[in-house]
C-alpha positions as CSV (number, residue, x, y, z in Angstrom):
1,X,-117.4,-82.8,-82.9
2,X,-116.8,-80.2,-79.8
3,X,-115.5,-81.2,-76.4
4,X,-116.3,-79.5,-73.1
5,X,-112.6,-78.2,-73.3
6,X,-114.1,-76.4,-76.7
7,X,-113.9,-72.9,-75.7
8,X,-117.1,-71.1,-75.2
9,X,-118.3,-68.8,-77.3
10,X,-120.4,-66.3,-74.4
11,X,-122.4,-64.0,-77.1
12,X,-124.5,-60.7,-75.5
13,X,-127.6,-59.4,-76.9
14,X,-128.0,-55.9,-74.8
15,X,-130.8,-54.3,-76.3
16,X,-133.5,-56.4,-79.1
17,X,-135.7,-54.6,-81.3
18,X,-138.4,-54.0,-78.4
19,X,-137.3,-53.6,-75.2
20,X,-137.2,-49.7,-73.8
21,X,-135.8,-47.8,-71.1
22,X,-138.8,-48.4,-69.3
23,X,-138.2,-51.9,-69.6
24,X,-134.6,-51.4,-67.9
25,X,-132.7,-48.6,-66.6
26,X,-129.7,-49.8,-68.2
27,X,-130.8,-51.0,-71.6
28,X,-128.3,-49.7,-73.4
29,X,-130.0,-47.6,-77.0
30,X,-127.6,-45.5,-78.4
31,X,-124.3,-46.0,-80.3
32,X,-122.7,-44.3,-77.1
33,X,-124.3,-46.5,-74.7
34,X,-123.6,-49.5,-76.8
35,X,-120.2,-49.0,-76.6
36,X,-119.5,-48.7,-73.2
37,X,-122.2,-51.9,-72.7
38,X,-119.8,-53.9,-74.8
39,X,-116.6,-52.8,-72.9
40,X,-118.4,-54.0,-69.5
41,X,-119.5,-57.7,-71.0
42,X,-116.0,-58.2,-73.2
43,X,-114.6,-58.0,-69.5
44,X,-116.5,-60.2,-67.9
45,X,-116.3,-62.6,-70.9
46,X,-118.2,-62.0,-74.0
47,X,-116.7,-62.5,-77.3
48,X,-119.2,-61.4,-79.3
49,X,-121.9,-58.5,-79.1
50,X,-125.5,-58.7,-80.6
51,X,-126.3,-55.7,-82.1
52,X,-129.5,-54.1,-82.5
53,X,-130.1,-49.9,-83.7
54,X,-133.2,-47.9,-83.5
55,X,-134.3,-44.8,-85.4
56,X,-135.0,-41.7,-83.8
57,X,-138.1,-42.8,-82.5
58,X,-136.3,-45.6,-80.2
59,X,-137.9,-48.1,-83.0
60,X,-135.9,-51.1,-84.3
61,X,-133.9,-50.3,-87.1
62,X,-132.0,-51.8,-90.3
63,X,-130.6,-48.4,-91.9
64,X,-127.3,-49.0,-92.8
65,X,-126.1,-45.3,-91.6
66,X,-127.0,-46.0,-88.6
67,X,-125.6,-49.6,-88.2
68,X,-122.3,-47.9,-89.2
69,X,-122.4,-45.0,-86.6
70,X,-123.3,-48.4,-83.8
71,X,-120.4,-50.3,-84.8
72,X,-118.1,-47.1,-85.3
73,X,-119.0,-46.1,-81.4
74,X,-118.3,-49.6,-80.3
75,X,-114.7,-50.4,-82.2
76,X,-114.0,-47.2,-80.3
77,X,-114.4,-48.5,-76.9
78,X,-113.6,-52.6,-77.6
79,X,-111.2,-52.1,-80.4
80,X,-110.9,-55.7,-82.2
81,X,-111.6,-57.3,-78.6
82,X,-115.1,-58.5,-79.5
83,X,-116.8,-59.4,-82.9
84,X,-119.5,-57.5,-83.8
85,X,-122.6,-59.2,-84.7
86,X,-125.4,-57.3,-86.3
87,X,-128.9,-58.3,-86.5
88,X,-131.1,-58.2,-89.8
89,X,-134.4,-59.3,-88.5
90,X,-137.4,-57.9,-89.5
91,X,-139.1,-57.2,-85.6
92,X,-143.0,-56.8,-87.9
93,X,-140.8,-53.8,-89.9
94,X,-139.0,-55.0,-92.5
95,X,-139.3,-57.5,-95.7
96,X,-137.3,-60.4,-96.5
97,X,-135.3,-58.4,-99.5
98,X,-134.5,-55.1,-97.4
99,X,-133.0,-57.6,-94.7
100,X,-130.9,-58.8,-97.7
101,X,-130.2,-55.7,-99.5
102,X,-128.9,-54.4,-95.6
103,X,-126.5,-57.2,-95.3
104,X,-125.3,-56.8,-99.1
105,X,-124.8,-53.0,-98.7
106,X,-122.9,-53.2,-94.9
107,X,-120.8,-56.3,-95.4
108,X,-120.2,-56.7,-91.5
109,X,-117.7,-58.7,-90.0
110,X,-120.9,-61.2,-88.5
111,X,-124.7,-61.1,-88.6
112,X,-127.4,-62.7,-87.8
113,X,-129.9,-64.1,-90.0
114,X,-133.4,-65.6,-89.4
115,X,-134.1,-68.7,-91.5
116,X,-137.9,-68.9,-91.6
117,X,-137.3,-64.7,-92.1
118,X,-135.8,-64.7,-95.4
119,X,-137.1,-68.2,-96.8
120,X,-139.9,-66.7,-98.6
121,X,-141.6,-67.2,-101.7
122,X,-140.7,-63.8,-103.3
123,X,-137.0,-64.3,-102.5
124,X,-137.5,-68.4,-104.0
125,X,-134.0,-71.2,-103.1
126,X,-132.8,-69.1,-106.2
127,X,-132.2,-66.0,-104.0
128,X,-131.5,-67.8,-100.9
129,X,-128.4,-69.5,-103.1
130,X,-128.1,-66.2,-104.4
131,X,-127.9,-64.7,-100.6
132,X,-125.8,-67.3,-98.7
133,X,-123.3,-67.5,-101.7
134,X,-122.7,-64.5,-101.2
135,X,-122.0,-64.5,-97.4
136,X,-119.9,-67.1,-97.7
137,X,-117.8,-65.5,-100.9
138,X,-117.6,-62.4,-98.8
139,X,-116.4,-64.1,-95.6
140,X,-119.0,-62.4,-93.4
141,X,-119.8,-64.6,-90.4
142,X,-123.0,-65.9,-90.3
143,X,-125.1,-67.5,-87.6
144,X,-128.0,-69.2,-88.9
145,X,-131.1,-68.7,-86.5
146,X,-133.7,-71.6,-86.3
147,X,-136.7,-70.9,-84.1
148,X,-137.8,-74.7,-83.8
149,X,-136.7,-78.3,-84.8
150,X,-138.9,-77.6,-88.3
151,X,-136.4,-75.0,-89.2
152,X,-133.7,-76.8,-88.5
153,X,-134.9,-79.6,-90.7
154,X,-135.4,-76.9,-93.5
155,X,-131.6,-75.8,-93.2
156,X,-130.5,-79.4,-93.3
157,X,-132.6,-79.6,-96.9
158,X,-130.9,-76.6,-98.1
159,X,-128.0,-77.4,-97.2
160,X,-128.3,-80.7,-98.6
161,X,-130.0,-80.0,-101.6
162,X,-127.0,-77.4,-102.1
163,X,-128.7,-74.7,-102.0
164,X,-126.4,-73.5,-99.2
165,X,-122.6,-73.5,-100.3
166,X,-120.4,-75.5,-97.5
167,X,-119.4,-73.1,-95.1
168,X,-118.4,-72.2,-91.3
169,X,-122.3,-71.5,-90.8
170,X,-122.9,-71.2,-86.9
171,X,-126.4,-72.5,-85.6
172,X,-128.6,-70.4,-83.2
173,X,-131.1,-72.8,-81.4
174,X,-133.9,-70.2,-80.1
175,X,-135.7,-71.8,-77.2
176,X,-139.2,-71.1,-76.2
177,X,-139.9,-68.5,-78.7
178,X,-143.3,-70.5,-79.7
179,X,-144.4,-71.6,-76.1
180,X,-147.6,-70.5,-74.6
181,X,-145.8,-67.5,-72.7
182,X,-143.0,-67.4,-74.6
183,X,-141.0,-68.8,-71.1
184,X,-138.1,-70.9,-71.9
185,X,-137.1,-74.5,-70.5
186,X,-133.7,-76.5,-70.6
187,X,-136.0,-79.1,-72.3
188,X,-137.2,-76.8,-75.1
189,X,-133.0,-77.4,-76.3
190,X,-134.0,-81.3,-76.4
191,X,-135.7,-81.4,-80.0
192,X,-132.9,-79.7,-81.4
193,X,-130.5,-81.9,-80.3
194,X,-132.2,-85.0,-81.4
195,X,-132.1,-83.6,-85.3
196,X,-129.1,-81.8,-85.0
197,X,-126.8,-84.6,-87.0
198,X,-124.2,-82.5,-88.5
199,X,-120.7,-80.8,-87.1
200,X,-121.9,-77.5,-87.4
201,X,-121.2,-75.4,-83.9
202,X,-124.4,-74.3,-82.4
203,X,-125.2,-71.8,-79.2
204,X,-128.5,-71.2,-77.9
205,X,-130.7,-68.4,-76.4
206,X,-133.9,-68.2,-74.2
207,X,-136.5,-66.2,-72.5
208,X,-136.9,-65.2,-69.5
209,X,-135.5,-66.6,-65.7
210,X,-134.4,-69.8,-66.9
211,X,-132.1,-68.6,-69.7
212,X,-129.0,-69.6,-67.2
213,X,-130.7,-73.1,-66.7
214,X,-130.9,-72.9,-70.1
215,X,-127.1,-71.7,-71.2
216,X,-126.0,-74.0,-68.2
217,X,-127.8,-77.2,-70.6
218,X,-126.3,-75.9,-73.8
219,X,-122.8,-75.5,-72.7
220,X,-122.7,-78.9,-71.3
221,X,-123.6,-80.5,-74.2
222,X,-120.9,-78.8,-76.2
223,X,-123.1,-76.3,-77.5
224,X,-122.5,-72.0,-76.9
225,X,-124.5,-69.1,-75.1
226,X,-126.6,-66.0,-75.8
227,X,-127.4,-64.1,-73.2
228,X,-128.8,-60.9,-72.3
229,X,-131.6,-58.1,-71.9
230,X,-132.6,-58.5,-75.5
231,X,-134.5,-61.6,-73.8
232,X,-133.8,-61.6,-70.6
233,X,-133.6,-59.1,-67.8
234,X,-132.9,-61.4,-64.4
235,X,-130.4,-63.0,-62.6
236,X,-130.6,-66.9,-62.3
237,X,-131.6,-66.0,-58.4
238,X,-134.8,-64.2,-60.1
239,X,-133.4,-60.9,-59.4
240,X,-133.6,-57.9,-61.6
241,X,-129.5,-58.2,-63.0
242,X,-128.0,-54.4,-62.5
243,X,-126.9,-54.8,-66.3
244,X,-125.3,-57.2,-69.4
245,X,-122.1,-57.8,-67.8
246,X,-124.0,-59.6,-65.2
247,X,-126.0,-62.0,-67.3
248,X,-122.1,-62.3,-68.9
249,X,-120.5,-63.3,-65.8
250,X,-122.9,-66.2,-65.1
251,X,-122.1,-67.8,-68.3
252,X,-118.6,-67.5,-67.6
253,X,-119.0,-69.0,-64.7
254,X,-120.8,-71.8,-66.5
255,X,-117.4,-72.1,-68.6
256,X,-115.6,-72.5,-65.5
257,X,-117.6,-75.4,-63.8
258,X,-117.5,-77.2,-66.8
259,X,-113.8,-77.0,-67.4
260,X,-114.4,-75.0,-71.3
261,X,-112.2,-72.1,-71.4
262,X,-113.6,-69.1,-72.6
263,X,-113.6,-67.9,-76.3
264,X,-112.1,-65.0,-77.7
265,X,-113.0,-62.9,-79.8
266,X,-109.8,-64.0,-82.4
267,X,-110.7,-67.7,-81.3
268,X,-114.1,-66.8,-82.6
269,X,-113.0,-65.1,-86.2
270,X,-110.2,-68.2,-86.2
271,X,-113.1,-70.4,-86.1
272,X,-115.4,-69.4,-88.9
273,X,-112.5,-68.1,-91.5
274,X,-113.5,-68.9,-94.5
275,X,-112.3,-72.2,-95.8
């Protein structure tokens, strides 16, 4: 069970799969630009960086060659200062066994993996055994994302019926993503607290101006934070945020009201070693 002296994990997501310079000035697109965006947030607190490619075409992207060049460009500039995170999410491109295959054939040190995404019929609980056996054997660290309470009920199945091997699984609540303008709310958190009954460590992320209200809600009920353009592109005064690092600094902020110290990135690989 965490504490508010759990340290908090402050996890950026700089870019998405949709969002283009258009959207942002700053939006940070290429391997280049990714790394310097991840030196800026890992000093003003993030532990972990949410990373999403494109193709040449500025188009969301799962190629593995181009993951490697992304992650290759960011070690560069943060070293082992920040885990690296990659996305496999499908963004309307890809099918549930190229997101697999991508994760199979990279081996990252984390990803991110929708639930609802890869629970499909052609891949069956065989291949999700299959899939999350393997993640677990291979020590990559895996944050589960659930996009309502029904999800979350479905991983608790899995993972009771076995399906899913016991394992340092990390939980990403996503609020909002189904409301009528896809707005978030600190209340949106509320169903996924009330069916959330085991010890697995859980952060959150949200849409638009309230995601601070929102990451403000999460980290004081022992929960951890995503933030940044990927969803979100304003400050918590409503103002357009001048880049990442500042979204970061808010949450770290949060950390400080609340008395939670903020997590490293070897706090962070401490926590979900494999056991």
């Amino acid at each position: 069970m965490t504490t508010h002296a759990d340290p908090l994990i402050v996890t950026v997501a700089p870019n998405g799969a949709y969002k283009q310079a258009a959207d942002h000035p700053a939006l940070p697109l290429t391997p280049e630009a990714l790394g310097h965006e991840a030196w800026r947030c890992r000093d003003a607190g993030a532990a972990m960086l949410h990373l999403h490619i494109r193709d040449a075409e500025g188009r969301h992207s799962l190629d593995v060659e181009g993951y490697r060049e992304a992650l290759r460009c960011v070690r560069a500039a943060v070293g082992d200062t920040m885990v690296l995170q990659v996305t496999s999410e499908a963004a309307g491109r890809y099918r549930a066994h190229e997101q697999i295959a991508l994760v199979r054939e990279l081996r990252p040190e984390a990803v991110s993996v929708g639930l609802r995404e890869i629970d499909q019929p052609e891949i069956g609980e065989g291949g999700l055994a299959d899939f999350f056996a393997d993640l677990s054997r291979h020590g990559v660290m895996t944050q589960v994302i659930l996009y309502d309470a029904a999800d979350l009920r479905r991983w608790q199945a899995l993972r009771a019926a076995g399906t899913v091997p016991d394992a340092p699984w990390f939980l990403l609540f996503v609020l909002g993503r189904y409301s009528r303008t896809q707005t978030s709310s600190p209340r949106d958190l509320l169903p996924f607290l009330k069916d959330h009954h085991g010890t697995e460590p859980w952060a959150m992320c949200a849409f638009g101006a309230a995601e601070h209200a929102c990451a403000a809600a999460a980290a004081a009920f022992g929960g951890h934070v995503r933030v940044g353009f990927e969803n979100n592109l304003l400050l918590k005064d409503g103002t357009q945020a001048p880049g990442n690092a500042a979204l970061v600094a808010q949450a770290a902020e949060l950390a400080r009201c609340l008395g939670r110290p903020l997590a490293t990135a070897d706090d962070v690989r401490q926590r979900f070693a494999k056991r």
